[in-house]
C-alpha positions as CSV (number, residue, x, y, z in Angstrom):
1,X,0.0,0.0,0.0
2,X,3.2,2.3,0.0
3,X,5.0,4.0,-2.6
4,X,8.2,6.0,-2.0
5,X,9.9,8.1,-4.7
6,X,13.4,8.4,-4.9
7,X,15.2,11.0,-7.4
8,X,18.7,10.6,-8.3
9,X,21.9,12.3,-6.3
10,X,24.0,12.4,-9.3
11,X,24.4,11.0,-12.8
12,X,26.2,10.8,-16.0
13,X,26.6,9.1,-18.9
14,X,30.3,7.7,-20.3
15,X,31.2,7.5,-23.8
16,X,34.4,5.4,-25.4
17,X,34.9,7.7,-28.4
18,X,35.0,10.6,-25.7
19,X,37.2,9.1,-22.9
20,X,38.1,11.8,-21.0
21,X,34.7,13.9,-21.1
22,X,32.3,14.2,-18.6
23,X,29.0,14.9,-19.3
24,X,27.5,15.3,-15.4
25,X,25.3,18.0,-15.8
26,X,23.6,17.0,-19.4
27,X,19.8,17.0,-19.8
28,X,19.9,13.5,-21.3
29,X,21.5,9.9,-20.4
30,X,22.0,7.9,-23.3
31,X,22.3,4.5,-23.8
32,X,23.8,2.9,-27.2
33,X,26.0,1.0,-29.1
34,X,26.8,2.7,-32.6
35,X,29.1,2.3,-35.6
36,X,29.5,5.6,-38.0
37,X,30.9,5.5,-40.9
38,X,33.3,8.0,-40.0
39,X,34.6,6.2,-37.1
40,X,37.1,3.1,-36.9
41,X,35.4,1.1,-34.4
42,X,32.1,1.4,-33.0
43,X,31.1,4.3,-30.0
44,X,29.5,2.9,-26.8
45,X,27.7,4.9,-24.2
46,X,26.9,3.9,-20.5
47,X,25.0,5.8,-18.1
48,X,25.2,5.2,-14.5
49,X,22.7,6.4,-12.0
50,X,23.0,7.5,-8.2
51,X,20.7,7.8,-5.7
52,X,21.2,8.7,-1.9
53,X,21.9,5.6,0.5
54,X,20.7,7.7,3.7
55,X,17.2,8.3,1.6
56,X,16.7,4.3,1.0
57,X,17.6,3.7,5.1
58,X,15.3,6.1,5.7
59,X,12.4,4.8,3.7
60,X,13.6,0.8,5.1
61,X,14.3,2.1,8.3
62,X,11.8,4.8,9.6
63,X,8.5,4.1,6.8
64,X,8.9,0.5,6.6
65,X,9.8,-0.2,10.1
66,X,13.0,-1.7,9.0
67,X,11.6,-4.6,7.3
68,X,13.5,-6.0,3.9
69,X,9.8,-7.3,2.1
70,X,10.8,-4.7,0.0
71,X,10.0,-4.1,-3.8
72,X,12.1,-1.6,-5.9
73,X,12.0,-0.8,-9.3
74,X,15.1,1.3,-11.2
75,X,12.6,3.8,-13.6
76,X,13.8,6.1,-16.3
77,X,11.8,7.8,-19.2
78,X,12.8,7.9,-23.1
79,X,13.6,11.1,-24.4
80,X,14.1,9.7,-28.1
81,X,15.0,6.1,-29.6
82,X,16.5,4.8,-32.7
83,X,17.7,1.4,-33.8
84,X,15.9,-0.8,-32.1
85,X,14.8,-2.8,-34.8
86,X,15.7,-6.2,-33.0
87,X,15.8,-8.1,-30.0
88,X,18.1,-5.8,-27.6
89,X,18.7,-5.9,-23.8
90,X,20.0,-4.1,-21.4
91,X,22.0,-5.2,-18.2
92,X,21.9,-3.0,-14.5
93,X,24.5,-3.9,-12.5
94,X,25.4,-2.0,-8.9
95,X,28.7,0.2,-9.8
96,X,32.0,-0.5,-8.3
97,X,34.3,2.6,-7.5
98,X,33.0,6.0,-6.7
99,X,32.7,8.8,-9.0
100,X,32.1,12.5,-9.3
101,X,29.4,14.2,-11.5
102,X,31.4,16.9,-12.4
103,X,29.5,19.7,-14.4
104,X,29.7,18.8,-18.1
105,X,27.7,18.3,-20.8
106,X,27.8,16.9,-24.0
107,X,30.0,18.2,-26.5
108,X,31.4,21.1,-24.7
109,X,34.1,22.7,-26.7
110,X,36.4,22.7,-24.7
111,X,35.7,19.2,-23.1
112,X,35.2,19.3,-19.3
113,X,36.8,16.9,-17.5
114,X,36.1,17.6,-14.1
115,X,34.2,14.4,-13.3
116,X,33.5,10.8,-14.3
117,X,33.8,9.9,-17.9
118,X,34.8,6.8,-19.9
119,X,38.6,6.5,-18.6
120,X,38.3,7.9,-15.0
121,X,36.4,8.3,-12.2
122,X,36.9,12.0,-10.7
123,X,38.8,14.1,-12.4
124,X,40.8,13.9,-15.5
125,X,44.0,11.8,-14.6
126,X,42.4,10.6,-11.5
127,X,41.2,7.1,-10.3
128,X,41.2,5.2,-13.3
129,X,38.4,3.2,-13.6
130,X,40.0,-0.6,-13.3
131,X,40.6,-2.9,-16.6
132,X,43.2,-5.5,-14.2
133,X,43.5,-7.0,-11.2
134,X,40.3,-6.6,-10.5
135,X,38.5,-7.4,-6.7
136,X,36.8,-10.7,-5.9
137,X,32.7,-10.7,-7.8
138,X,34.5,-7.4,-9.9
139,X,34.8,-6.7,-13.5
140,X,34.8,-4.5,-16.2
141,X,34.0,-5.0,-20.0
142,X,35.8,-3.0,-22.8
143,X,38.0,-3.3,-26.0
144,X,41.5,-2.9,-26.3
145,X,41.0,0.3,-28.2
146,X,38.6,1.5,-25.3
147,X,39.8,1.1,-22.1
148,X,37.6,1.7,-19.2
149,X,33.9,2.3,-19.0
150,X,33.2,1.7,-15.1
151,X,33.3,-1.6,-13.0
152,X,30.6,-3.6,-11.7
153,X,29.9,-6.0,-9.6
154,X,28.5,-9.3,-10.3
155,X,27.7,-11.7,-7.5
156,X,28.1,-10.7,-4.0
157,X,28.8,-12.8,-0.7
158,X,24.9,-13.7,-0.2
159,X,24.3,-16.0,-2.8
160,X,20.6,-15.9,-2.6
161,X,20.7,-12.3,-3.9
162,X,21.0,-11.3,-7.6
163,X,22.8,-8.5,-9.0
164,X,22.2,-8.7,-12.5
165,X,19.4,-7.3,-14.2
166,X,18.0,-7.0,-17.1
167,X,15.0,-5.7,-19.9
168,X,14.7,-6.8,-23.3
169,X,13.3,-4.2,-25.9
170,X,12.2,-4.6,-29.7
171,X,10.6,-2.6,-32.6
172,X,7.3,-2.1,-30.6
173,X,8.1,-2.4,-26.8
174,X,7.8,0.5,-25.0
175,X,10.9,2.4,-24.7
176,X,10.9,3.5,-21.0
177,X,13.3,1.6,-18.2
178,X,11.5,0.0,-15.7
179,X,13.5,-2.8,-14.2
180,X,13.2,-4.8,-10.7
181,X,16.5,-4.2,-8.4
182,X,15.3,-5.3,-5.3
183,X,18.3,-7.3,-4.6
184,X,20.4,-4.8,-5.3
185,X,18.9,-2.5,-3.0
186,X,18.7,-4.9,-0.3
187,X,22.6,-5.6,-0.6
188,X,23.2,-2.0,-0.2
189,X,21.0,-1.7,2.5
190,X,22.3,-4.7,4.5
191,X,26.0,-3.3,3.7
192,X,25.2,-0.3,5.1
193,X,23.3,-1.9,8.3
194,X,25.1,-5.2,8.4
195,X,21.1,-6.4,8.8
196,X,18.8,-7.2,6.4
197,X,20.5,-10.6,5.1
198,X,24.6,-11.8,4.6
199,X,26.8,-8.7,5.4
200,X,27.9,-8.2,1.7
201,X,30.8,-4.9,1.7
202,X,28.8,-3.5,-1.3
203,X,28.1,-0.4,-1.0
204,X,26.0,1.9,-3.2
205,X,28.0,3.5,-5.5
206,X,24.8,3.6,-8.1
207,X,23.7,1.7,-11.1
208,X,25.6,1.0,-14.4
209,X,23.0,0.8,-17.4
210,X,24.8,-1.4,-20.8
211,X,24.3,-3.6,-23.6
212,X,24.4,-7.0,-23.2
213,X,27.7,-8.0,-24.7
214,X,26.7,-9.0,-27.8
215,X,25.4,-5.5,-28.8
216,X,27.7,-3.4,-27.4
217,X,30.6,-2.8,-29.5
218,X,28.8,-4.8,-32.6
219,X,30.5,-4.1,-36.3
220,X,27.3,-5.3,-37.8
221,X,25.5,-2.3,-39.0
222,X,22.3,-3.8,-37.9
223,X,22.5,-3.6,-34.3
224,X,23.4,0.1,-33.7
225,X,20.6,0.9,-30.7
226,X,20.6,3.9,-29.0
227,X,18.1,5.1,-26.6
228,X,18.2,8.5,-24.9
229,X,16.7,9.1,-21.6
230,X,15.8,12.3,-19.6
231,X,18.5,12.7,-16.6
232,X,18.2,14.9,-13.1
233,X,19.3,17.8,-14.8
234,X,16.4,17.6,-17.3
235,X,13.9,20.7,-17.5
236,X,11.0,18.3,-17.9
237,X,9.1,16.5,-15.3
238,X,10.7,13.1,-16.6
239,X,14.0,12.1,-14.1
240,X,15.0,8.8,-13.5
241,X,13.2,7.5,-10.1
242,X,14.4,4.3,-8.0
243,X,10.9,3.4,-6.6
244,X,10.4,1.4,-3.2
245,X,7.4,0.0,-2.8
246,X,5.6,-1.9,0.5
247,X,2.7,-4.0,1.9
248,X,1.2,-2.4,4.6
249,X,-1.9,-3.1,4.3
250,X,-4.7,-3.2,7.2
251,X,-8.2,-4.1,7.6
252,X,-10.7,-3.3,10.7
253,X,-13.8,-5.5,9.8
254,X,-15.9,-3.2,12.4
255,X,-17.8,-1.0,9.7
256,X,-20.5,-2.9,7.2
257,X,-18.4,-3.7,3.9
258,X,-20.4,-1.8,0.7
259,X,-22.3,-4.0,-1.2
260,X,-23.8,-2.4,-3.8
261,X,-22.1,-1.1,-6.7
262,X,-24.3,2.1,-6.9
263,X,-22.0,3.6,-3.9
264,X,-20.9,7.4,-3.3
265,X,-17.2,8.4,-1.9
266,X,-15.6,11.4,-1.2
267,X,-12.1,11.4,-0.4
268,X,-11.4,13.6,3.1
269,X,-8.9,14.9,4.8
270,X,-7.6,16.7,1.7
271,X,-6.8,19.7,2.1
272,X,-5.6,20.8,-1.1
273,X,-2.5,21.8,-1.1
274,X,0.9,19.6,-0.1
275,X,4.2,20.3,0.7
276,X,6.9,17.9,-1.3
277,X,7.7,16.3,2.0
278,X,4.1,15.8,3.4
279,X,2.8,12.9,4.3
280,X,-0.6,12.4,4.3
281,X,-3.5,9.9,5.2
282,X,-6.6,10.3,3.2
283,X,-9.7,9.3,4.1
284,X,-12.5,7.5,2.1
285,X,-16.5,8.2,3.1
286,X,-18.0,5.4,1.5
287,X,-22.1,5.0,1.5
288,X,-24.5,3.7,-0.5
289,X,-26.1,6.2,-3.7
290,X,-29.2,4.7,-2.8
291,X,-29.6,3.6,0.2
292,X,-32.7,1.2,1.6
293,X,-35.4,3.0,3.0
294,X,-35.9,2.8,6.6
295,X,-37.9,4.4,9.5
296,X,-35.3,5.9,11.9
297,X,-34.3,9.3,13.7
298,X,-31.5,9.5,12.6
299,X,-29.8,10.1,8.6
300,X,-29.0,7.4,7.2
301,X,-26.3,9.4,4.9
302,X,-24.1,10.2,8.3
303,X,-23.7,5.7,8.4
304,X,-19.9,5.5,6.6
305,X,-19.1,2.2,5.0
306,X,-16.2,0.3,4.2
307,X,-14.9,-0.5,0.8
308,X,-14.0,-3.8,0.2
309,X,-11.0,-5.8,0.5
310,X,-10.2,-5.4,-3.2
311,X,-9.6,-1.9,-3.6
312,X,-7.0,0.2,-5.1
313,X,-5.8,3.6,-5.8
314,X,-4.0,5.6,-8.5
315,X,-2.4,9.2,-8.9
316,X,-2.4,10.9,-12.4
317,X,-0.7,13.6,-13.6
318,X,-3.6,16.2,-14.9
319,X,-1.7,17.8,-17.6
320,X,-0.3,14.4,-19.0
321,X,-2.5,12.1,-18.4
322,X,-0.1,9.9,-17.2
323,X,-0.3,7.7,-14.1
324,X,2.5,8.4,-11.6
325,X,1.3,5.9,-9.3
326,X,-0.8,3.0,-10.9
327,X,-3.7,0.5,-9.8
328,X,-1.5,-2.3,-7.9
329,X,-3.2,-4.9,-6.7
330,X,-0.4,-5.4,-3.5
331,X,1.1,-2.1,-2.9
332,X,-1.5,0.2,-3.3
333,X,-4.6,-1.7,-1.9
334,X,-6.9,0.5,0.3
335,X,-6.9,0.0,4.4
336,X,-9.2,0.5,6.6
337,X,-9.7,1.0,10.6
338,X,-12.5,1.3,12.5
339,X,-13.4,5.2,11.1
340,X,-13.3,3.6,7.4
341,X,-10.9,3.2,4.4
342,X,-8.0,5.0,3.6
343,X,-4.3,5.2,2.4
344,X,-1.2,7.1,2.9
345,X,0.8,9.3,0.3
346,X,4.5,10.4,0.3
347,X,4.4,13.4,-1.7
348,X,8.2,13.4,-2.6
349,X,8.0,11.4,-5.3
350,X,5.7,13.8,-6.8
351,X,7.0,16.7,-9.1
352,X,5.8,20.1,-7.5
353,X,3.6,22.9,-9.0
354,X,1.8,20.1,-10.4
355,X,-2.0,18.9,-9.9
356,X,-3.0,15.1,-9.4
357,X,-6.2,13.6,-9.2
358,X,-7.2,10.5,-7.3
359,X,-8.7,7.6,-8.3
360,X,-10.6,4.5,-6.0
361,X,-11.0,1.1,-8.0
362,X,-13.2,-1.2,-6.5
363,X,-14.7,-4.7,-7.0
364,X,-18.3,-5.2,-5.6
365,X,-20.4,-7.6,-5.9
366,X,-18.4,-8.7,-9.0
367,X,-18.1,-5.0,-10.3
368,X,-15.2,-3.5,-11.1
369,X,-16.1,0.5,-10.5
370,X,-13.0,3.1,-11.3
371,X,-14.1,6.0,-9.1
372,X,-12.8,9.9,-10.6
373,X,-14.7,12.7,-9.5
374,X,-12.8,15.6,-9.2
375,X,-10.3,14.5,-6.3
376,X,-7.9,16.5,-6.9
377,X,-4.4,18.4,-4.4
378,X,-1.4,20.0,-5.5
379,X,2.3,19.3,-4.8
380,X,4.3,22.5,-4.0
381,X,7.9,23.1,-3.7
382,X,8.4,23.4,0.3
């Protein structure tokens, strides 16, 4: 029933044919494997993605209660696509080595090379990024022309976890990143907490995002994908997001359960207007549109009800359309106590100066009723 929002503390994206330039503060992340004709060997482009360990304790720690049952999901949005006219996946794997930002983008003239790039991982002639001797569950992946391109890790000392991930794309997939790292996450948390499973030493130093080998650095002029994704430092509301998601679900069987599909709500204890770091418990008054005529004192329309079990809710983005958070059917069922149904909302993970509306889907009496009238607050910067 909880959904927590993570934005990204730094990231870049490293290119082979631009070894030494850093391109920290760039709107876009890109993602490819390309051979132009003007080149000698193919260009490959990594990005790699960091997001605050103290916010993930945080959410584990203080919102979850410090429990590991745990889902996260590694999200980032396409800005533009090309060649992806076949069967191509991509690999995440958690970084090894930390790195700098820097402040460069794309293409400056004259390069800056204040920060991680292709070769290095601060400064210009400063911690190489390895290509030898590597450390135990360690690697890297290059050519002999192209040296470097960031280390990885690839098992860790709890076996049961798994550090490699991965999401296939073709001609019609959807473009956007949206990839499972649980186990990642959990290997950085229980580094940092030496709790949470096998003490591992791996500590979050971000994501890597690659080809799987046999794309990346491909002379066939067939498979050449490149994919471009919005970064932090984008002007849209499209950033990457590592999304942790919960069950805390809760259910008071005191109140009569609604069962008729003719039902009114009305979301309370909305007040409008939230603050990016508000929390907030919204409450659900649930009754029947038509309710069965009795002889009492009292009005019948005061009674609240509570929605059934199966019910869900989802935030959408009013200009876009888009749903930020969807219908999920474990992490965003509706609770209820003994004053009715209701769930909670972390409002970081919401872009500010932006209006959402609410949406209740429930199942009664084997209707399924999508509930959108008008329930609608505001996320400003605070």
């Amino acid at each position: 029933m909880a959904v927590y929002k993570i934005f990204p503390l730094q990231d870049a994206t490293v290119y082979s044919g631009y070894p030494n330039t850093n391109t920290g503060i760039d709107a876009i992340l890109e993602l490819s494997s390309t051979y132009p004709n003007t080149v000698a060997a193919p260009i490959v482009a990594r990005p790699i993605i960091q997001f605050d360990q103290s916010q993930i304790n945080d959410v584990i720690d203080t919102l979850n209660t410090g429990s590991t049952a745990i889902s996260a999901s590694l999200k980032a949005f396409i800005a533009d696509a090309s060649g992806i006219v076949m069967e191509s996946e991509l690999n995440v794997y958690p970084v090894s080595g930390s790195w700098n930002n820097g402040s460069g983008e794309f293409l400056d003239n004259p390069p800056t090379t204040n920060g991680v790039s292709w070769l290095y991982r601060s400064n210009e002639g400063t911690d190489p990024w390895l290509t030898e001797n590597f450390t135990e569950n360690v690697t890297g992946s290059f050519t002999t022309a192209s040296p470097g391109g960031c280390n990885w890790y690839t098992a860790s000392a709890d076996t049961t976890l798994n550090l490699e991930y991965s999401q296939s794309f073709n001609l019609r997939t959807e473009k956007d990143i949206n990839i499972d790292v649980t186990d990642i996450v959990k290997t950085w948390y229980s580094s940092s907490n030496s709790i949470g499973g096998t003490y591992t030493n791996i500590v979050n130093e971000g994501f890597l995002l690659k080809w799987t080998g046999s794309i990346e650095f491909s002379s066939n002029l067939a498979i050449q994908p490149k994919m471009q994704f919005y970064s932090v430092d984008t002007n849209t509301i499209y950033p990457p997001i590592l999304e942790i998601k919960w069950r805390d679900f809760d259910y008071d069987t005191s109140l009569p359960v609604i069962n008729t599909p003719d039902l009114y709500l009305a979301i309370d204890n909305n007040q409008g207007v939230f603050y990016s770091e508000s929390i907030n418990n919204f409450r659900i008054n649930c009754r029947p549109e038509f309710p069965t005529r009795t002889f009492q004192t009292a009005s019948i329309f005061t009674d609240n009800f509570a929605l059934p079990t199966a019910s869900y809710y989802a935030i959408k983005d009013l200009d876009t359309n888009e749903f930020v958070i969807d219908f999920d059917k474990e992490f965003t069922q509706i609770s209820c106590d003994s004053a009715g149904s209701y769930f909670t909302m972390y409002m970081n993970g919401l872009e500010p100066e932006r209006y959402y509306e609410i949406l209740i889907q429930t199942t009664v009496n084997g209707n399924t009723i999508v509930k959108d009238d008008q329930y609608y607050f505001k996320v400003v910067n605070g």
